[in-house]
Legacy VTK file of the C-alpha trace (Angstrom):
# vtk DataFile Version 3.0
C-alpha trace
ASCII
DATASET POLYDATA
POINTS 111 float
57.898 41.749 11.506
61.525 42.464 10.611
62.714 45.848 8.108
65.405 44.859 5.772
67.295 47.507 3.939
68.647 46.998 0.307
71.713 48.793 -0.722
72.471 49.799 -4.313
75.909 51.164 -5.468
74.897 53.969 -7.820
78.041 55.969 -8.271
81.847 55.732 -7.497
84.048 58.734 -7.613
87.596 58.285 -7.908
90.941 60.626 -7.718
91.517 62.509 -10.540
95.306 61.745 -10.385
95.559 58.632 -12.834
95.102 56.111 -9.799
91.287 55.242 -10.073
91.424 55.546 -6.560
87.631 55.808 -5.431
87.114 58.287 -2.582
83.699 58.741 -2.489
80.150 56.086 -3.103
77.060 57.268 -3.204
74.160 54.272 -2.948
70.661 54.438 -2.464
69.341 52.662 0.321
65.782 51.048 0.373
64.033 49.943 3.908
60.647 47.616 3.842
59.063 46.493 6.545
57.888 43.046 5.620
54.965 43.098 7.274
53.391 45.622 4.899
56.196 45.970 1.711
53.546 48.220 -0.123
53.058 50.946 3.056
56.159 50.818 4.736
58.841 50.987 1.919
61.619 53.959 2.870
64.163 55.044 0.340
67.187 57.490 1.031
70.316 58.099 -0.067
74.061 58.361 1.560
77.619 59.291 0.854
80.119 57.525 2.562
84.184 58.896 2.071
86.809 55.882 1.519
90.588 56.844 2.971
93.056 56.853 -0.141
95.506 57.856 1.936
97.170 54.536 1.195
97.065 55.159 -2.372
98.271 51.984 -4.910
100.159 49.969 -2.102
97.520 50.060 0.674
96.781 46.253 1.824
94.158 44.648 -0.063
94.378 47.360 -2.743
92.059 46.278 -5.713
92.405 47.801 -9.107
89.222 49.868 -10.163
88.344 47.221 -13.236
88.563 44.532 -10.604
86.494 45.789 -8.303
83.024 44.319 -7.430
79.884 45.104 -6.349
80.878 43.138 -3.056
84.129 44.871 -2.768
82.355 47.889 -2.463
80.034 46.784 -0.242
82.340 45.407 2.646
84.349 48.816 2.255
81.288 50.830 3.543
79.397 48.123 5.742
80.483 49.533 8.943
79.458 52.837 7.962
76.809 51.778 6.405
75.363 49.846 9.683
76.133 53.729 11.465
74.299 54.943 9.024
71.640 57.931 10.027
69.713 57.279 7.025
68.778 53.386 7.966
68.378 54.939 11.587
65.923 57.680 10.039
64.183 55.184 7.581
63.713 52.151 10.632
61.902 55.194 12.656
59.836 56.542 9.628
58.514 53.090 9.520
57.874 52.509 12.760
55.878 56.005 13.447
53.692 54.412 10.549
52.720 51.692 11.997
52.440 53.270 14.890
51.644 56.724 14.771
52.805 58.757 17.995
49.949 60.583 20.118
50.146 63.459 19.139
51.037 66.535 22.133
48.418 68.595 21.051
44.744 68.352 19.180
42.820 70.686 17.948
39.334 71.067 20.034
35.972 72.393 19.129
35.379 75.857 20.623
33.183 75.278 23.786
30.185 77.861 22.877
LINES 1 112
111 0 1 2 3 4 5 6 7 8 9 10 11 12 13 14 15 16 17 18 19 20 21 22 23 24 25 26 27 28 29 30 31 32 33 34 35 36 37 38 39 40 41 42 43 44 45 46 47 48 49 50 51 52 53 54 55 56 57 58 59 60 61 62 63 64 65 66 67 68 69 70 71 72 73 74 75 76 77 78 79 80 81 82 83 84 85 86 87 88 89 90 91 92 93 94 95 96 97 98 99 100 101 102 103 104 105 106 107 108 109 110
């Protein structure tokens, strides 16, 4: 069975320098394993920076009341596919289904 992961924009910060330029997006990122949606659902949550260093006439610069959720999206998406959290949330899921043995056990004392 396959994990997906969801991502949801919840916050944009921009520069506080009249540009609206956003630096910073936070999202929340939820990871289900389809094979069992109800036992294997991860959520976490990232940060991922955004270079303003081109400010206003950087190519493709979009106004902040144009932007869209998909704008936003493509920004982070190769950061987003680097991301530790999906890395950490794809293993969480998979030591579910299938615990680890574990290195040590406890025993029952032998008198």
């Amino acid at each position: 069975m396959a994990i997906t992961h969801n991502v949801d924009i919840l916050k944009l910060t921009v520069l506080n320098d009249g540009t609206d330029l956003v630096s910073e997006i936070d999202v929340e990122i939820t990871s289900v394993d389809d094979s069992d949606p109800s036992n294997l659902t991860r959520t976490s949550y990232d940060s991922f920076e955004i270079d303003t260093s081109g400010g206003t006439s950087a190519a493709g610069f979009i106004p902040y009341n144009s932007l869209s959720e998909n704008d936003i999206q493509n920004w982070i998406s190769t950061k987003l596919a680097a991301s530790r959290m999906i890395t950490n949330a794809e293993k969480w899921i998979n030591n579910k289904k299938n615990p680890p043995t574990p290195t040590r056990v406890s025993k029952a004392l032998p008198w």
